[in-house]
Structure formats: C-alpha cells, structure tokens
C-alpha positions as a Markdown table, in Angstrom:
| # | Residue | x | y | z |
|---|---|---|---|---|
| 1 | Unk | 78.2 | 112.8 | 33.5 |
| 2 | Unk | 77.7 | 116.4 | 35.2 |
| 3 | Unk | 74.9 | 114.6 | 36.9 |
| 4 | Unk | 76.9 | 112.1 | 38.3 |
| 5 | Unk | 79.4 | 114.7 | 39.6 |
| 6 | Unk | 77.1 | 116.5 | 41.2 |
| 7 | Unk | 75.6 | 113.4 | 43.2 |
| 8 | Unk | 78.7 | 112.3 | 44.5 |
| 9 | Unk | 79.7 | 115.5 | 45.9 |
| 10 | Unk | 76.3 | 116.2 | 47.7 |
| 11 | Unk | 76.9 | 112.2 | 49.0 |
| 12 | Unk | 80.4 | 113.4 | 50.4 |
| 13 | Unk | 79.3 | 116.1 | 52.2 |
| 14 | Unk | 76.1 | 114.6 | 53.8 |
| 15 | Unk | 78.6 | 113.4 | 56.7 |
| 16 | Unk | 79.3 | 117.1 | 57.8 |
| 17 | Unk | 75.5 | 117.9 | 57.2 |
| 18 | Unk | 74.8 | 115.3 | 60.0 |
| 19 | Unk | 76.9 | 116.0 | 62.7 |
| 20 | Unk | 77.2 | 120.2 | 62.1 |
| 21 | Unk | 78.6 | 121.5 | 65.6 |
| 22 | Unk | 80.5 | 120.2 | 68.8 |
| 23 | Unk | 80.7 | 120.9 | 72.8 |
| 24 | Unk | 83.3 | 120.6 | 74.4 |
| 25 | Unk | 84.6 | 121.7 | 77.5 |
| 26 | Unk | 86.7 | 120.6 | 80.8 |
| 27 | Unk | 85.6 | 119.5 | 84.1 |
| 28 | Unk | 86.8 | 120.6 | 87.9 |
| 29 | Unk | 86.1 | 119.2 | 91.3 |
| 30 | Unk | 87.5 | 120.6 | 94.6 |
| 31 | Unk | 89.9 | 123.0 | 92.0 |
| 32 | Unk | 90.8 | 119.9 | 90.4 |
| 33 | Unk | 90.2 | 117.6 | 87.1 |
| 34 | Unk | 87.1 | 115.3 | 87.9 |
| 35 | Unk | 89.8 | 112.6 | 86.1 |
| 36 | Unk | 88.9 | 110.0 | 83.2 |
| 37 | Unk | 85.8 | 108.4 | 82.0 |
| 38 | Unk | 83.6 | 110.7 | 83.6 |
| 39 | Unk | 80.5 | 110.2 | 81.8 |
| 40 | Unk | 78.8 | 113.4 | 80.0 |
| 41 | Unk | 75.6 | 113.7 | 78.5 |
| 42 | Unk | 73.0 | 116.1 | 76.3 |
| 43 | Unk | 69.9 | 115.7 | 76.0 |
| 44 | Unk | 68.4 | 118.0 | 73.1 |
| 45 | Unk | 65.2 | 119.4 | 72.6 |
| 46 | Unk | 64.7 | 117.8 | 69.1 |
| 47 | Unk | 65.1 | 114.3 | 71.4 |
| 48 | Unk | 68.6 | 113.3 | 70.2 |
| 49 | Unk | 71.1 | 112.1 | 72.8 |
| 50 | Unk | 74.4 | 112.6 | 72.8 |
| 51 | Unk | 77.2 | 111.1 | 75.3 |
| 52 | Unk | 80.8 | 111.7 | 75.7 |
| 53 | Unk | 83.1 | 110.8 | 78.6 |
| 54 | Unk | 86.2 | 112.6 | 80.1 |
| 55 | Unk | 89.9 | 111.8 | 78.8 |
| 56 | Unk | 92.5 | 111.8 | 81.7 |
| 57 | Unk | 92.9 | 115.5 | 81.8 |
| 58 | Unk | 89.0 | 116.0 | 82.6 |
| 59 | Unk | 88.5 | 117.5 | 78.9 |
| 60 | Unk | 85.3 | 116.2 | 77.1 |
| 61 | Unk | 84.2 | 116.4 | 73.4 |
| 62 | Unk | 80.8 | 115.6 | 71.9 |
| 63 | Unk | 80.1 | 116.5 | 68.4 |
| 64 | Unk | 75.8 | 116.6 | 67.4 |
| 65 | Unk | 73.4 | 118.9 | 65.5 |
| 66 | Unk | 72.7 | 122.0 | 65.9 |
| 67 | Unk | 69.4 | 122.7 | 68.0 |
| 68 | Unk | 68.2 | 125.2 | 69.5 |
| 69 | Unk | 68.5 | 124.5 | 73.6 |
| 70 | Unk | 70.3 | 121.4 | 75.0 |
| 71 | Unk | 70.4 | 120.3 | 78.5 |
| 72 | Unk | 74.3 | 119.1 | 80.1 |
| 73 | Unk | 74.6 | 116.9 | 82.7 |
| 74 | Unk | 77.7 | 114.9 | 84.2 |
| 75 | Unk | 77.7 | 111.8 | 86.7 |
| 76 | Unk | 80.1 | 112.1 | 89.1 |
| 77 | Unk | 79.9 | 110.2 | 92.5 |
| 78 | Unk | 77.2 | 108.2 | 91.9 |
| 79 | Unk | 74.7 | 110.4 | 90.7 |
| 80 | Unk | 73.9 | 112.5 | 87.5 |
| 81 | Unk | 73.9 | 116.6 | 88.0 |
| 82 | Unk | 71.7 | 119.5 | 87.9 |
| 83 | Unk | 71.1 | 120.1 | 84.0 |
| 84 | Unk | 72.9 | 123.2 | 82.8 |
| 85 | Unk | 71.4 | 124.3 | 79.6 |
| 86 | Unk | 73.6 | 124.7 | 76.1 |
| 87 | Unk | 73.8 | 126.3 | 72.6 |
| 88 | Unk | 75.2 | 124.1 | 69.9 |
| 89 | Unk | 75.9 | 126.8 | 66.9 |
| 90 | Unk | 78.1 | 126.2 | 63.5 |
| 91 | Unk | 81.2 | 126.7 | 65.4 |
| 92 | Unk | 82.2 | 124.4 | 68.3 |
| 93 | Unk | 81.0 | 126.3 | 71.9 |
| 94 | Unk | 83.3 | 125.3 | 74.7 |
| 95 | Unk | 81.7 | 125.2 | 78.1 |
| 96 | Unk | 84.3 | 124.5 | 81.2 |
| 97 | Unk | 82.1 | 123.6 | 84.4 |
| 98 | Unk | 83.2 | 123.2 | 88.2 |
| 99 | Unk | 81.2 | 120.8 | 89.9 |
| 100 | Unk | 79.7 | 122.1 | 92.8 |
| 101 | Unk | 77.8 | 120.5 | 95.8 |
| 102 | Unk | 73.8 | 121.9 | 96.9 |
| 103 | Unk | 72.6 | 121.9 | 100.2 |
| 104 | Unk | 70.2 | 118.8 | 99.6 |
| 105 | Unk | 73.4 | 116.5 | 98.5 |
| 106 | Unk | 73.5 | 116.8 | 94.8 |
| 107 | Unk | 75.7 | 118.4 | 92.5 |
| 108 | Unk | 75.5 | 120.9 | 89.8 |
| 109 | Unk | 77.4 | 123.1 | 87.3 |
| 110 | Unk | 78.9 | 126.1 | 87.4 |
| 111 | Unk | 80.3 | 127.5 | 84.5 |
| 112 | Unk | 83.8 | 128.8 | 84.3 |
C-alpha cells in the first residue's frame, strides 16, 4: 500500500517536472503593442522548440524547461528577427522587447 502511495504521487508531479519554467514578456513597435497573434519563438540549446503568439495587448507566454541559453525571436512584418538570447530559471523570467529596425532592413530586439 505505501508503495502504491508513493507511485502515484511521483506520477502527479511528473507534469510540473516537464514543463519547469516560463518566458514571458510584452512586445512594442513604434512605442506601441505589435497587436495579436504575433508569432514568438525559442529555440533552445538542448534542440526543444517552443512557440507562443501575442494576445491583443502584445503580452506573450511560453512555458518549457529549463536550459541553459535559448535563442527569442519574433515575426513581425513578414520576416523573423535578430535572435535575442534567454535564461529560462525555476521562476518565470519576464523579458519586454521593442522591435527595432537595422540599417540592412531587418528587425531586432531590444530589451526594455
């Protein structure tokens, strides 16, 4: 019986051992939310990908694991940013970003 117990719990916790931290953040574009459905995306060193997109207010949510260095990138206007690199820890990180335009017509991050 106390063997029983003790397999179910570890079974109900294996959920939270999967998915162990989150990044979230908000968006901006000319001073201004990039909008909905914006497409977000990170790409981790350990080759999980994770992808997210933008509620109305230009917030973004993606829960993962933790891993050491992940790369962020948004598509806005046709085209996917400069990767801005990321931290996932225990706790959830937030990371709020201004798109900004480079000289050679792409985009990239800046954090706020």
């Amino acid at each position: 019986m106390k063997k029983t117990a003790i397999l179910l719990l570890i079974i109900m916790c294996m959920p939270s051992v999967s998915f162990g931290a989150q990044i979230f953040g908000s968006l901006r574009s000319n001073s201004a939310s990039v909008g909905p459905n914006v497409p977000v995306r990170i790409q981790c060193d350990d080759g999980n990908a994770y992808e997210a997109r933008t509620d109305a207010y230009g917030s973004y949510s993606v829960p993962l694991r933790i891993s050491k260095k992940c790369d962020l990138t948004v598509y806005f206007s046709g085209q996917w940013s400069r990767a801005f690199a990321v931290y996932p820890y225990d706790d959830p990180v937030r990371y709020d970003f201004d798109l900004v335009g480079m000289g050679d017509g792409t985009f990239g991050l800046r954090r706020r």
